[in-house]
N, C-alpha and C positions, 0 to 999 in steps of 0.2 A: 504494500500500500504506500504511496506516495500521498506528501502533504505539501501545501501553496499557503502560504503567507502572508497574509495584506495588512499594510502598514498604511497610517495617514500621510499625507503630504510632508508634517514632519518628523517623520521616521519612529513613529510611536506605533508599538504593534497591535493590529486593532483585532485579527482574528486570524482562523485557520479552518482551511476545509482539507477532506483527506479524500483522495482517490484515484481508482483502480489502471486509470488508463494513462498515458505518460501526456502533460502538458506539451506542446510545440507551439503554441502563438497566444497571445491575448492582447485584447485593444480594446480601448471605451467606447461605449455605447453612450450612455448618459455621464454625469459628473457621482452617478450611484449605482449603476450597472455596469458590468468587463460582458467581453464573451471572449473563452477558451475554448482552441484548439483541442482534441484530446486524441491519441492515438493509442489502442488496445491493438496490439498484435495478437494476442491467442485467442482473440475473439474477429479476430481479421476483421473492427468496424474503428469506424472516426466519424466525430461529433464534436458538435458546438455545444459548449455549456453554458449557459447564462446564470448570473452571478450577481445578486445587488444587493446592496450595503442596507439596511435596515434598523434600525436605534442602536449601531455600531455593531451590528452581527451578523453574518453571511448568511445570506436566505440562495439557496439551489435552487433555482427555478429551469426554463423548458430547456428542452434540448432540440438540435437539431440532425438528426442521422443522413450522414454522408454517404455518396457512392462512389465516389474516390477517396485518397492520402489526403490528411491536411498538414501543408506545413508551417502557414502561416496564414494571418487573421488583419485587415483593415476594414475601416466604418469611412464610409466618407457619404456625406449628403444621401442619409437614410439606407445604402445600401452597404452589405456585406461585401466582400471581397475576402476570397479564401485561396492560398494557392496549394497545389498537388507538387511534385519534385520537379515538375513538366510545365504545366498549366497554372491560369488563373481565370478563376470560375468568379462571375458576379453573381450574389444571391439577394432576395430581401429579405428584411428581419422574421418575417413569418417560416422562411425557409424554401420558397419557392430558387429552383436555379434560373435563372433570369437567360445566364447564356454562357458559354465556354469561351472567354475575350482572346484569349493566346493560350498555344501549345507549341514547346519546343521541341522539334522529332527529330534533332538530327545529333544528339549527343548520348553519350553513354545511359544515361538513364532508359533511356528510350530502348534499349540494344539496336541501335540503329547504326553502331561502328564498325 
């Protein structure tokens, strides 16, 4: 089991959630909600976890199940943006995929060498 750390702006530790699957991205939503990345290999799934802050104590709220890798996580102007080792996928908050913006197919990840 893995555990994440949230500290205030200055550096006072305000709380701690624990869990199964390995962090790879988080980015703010609100100035009271994160959403994280999370990669579970033995369960071959990745997910968005949403996160917010509540009279100083982590509230778990939705998740979002993925059909590719995530390995990183931005919010810009209402939409997600998650990318795979390859790609970057736009989502919106409800979790709808919006569209597949860029795939890079001609490097090792890809076995394209």
């Amino acid at each position: 089991m893995r555990m994440s750390s949230f500290l205030t702006s200055s550096t006072r530790w305000l709380s701690h959630w624990s869990f199964t699957g390995t962090p790879a991205g988080m980015c703010e939503i609100t100035p009271s909600e994160v959403a994280v990345t999370l990669n579970n290999i033995c369960s071959n799934t990745d997910e968005v976890q949403f996160i917010t802050i509540n009279n100083r104590q982590l509230v778990i709220g939705r998740k979002l199940q993925l059909q590719h890798t995530c390995s990183g996580i931005a919010f810009h102007q209402g939409d997600l943006y998650i990318t795979a080792l390859t790609a970057l996928y736009k989502y919106t908050l409800s979790g709808e995929q919006v569209s597949k913006m860029y795939e890079d197919t001609s490097g090792k990840l890809t076995g394209q060498n």
